[in-house]
N, C-alpha and C positions, 0 to 999 in steps of 0.2 A: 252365406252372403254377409252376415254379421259381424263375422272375422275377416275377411277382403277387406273390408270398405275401412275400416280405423289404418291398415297395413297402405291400402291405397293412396289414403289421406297422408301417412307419414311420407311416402316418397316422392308425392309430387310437392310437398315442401320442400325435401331435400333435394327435388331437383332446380326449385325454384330459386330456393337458397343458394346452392351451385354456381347456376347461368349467373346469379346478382355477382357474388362474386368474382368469379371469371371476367365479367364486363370491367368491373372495376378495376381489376389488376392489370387489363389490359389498356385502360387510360390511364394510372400512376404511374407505366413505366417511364423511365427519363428517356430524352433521345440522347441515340446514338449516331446516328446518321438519318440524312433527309434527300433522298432521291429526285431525280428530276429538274435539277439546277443546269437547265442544257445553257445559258443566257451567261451563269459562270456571275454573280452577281454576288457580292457578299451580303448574304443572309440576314435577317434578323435573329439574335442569338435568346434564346429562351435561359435566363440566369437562373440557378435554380433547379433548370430541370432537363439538363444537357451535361454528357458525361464527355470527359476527355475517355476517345478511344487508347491514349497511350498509357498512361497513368493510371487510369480508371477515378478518376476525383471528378465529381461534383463541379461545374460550374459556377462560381458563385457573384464573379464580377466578369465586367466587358474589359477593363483594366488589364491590356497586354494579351486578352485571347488572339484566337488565330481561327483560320478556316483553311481547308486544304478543299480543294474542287476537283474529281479525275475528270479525263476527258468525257468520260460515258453522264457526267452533271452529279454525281455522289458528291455530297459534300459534308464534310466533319469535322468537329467543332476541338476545340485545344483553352486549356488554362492557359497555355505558357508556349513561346512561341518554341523554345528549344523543345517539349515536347510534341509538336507537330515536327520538328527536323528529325526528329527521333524515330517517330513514326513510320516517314516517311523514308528514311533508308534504304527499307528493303522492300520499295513498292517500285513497280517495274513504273509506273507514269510518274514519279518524283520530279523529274523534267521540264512534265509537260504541265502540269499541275498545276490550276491558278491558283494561289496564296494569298491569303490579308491576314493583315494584324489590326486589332484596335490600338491606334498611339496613344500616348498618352500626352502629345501635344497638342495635338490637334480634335484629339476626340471624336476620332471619324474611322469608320475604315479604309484601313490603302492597302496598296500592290506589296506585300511582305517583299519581294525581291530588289523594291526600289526606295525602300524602308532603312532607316537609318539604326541603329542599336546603342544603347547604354550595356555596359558590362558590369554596373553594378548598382539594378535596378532593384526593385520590391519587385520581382515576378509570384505566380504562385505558386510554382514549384522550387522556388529560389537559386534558379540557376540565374538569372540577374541582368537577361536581354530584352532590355523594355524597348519596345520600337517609338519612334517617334517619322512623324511626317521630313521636319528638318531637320539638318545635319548640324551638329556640332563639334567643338575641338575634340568633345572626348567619346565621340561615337563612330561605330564603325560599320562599314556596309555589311549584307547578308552572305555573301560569299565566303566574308570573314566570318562570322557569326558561328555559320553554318562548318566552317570547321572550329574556333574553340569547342562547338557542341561536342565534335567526334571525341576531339583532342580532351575532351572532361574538363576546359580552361574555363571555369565556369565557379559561380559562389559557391556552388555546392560542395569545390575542392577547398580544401582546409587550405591549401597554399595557395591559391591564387584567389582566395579571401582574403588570407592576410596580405598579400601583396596588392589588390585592391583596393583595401581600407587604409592600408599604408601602417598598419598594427602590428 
């Protein structure tokens, strides 16, 4: 019995010790998605501790994120709004999807399809499509947007950099 009981004590530590951690790692993870958005409302975005599904990068401002919503209320979060169009390619509800972007005019969230773009914005991923609420002379709507993405007409290309900056 004298030999049991030291062996005893060592494993319910170690299981102790275990579960503590298990608990732990399971509230550090960042989110990836947040279920149950049937209302289709854009989110409050946790900065910080919310991963772009495209990318894989760290959320770190509301500055030009994005939210993509499926019909079933899945919703998931984006640094950069060309990384949600990216994403979103080869998802069968791309469509139907409700979208927002945080402008950076308005500093609110809006309808990303009714959303205006800069093409040569401080995004996070430096593709350069900062949305804004109003439109201006050198913005253009998301349909356009959403093809430079395809088309790679974006900061990220060395040439339509320099023909952006006018360099």
């Amino acid at each position: 019995m004298k030999k049991i009981l030291p062996l005893l004590i060592i494993f319910l530590i170690l299981g102790i010790t275990a579960v503590i951690f298990v608990s732990m790692a399971k509230n550090d993870q960042p989110v990836t998605i947040v279920k149950g958005n049937t209302k289709m409302e854009a989110l409050p975005l946790k900065v910080n501790f919310t991963n772009d599904p495209y990318c894989k990068m760290l959320i770190h401002t509301k500055r030009n994120a994005a939210q993509a919503i499926s019909p079933d209320g899945n919703t998931w979060f984006f640094d950069d709004p060309a990384c949600m169009v990216l994403w979103l390619q080869d998802k069968n509800f791309k469509s139907t999807a409700t979208l927002w972007v945080y402008s950076i005019d308005t500093h609110k969230w809006i309808d990303a399809r009714k959303a205006w773009y800069g093409r040569a914005d401080e995004t996070a991923m430096h593709y350069g499509f900062g949305a804004r609420e109003h439109r201006t002379e050198k913005t253009i709507d998301f349909s356009t947007m959403v093809l430079y993405v395809y088309r790679g007409e974006h900061l990220g290309n060395p040439k339509i950099r320099k023909m952006l900056e006018g360099k």
